[in-house]
N, C-alpha and C positions, 0 to 999 in steps of 0.2 A: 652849634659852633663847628666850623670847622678851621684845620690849623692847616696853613696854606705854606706849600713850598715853589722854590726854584720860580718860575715863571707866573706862577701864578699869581705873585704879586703885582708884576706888568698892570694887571688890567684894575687895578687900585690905583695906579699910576704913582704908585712905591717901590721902593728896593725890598730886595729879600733882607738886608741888613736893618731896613726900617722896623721890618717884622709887623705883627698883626694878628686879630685872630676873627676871621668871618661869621657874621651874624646869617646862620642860612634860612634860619624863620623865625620869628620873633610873632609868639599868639597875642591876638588882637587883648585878647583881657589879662595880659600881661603887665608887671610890673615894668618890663621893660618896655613894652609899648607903648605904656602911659607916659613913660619919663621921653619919649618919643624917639627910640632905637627905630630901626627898621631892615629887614631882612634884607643881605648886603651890605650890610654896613660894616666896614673893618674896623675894627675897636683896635689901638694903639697903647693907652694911656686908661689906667682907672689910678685916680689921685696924684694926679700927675707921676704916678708909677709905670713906665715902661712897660708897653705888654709885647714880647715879641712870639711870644708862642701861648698855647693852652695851658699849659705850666704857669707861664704867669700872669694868666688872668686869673686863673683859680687863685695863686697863692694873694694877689692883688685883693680879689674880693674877700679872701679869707680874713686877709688883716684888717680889713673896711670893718667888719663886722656889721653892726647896723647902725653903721656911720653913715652919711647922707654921702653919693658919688659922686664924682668932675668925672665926664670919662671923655676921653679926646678919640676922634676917631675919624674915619675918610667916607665921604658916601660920594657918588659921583666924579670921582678922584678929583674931590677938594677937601680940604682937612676942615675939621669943625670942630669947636673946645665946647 
């Protein structure tokens, strides 16, 4: 994960206000891989919860528990639910 500032959101073709938190690899035999993430990909949204920093995807996924996930997010700066 990484939590992306100022400008770096440009290339997500988001605001810094939209916020986000970048997927920088995602292992092939991952859980997340399987649910089909992929490395680059701006995660936004887990449960339709607002993610704009690493803070709150951690507290996001925290609360999920092992609740099944919606997570919204940008790849290719198009957004995808």
């Amino acid at each position: 994960m990484h939590g992306l500032a100022g400008e770096e959101f440009s290339a997500f073709g988001v605001s810094k206000e939209d916020g986000g938190v970048q997927l920088v690899t995602v292992p092939a035999t991952s859980a997340a891989a399987k649910a089909g993430l992929q490395a680059n990909d701006l995660i936004q949204a887990v449960n339709r919860r607002k993610v704009r920093n690493t803070a709150d995807l951690l507290e996001s996924l925290a609360a999920a528990g092992d609740t099944r996930l919606t997570v919204g997010l940008v790849r290719n700066q198009k957004p995808l639910d």
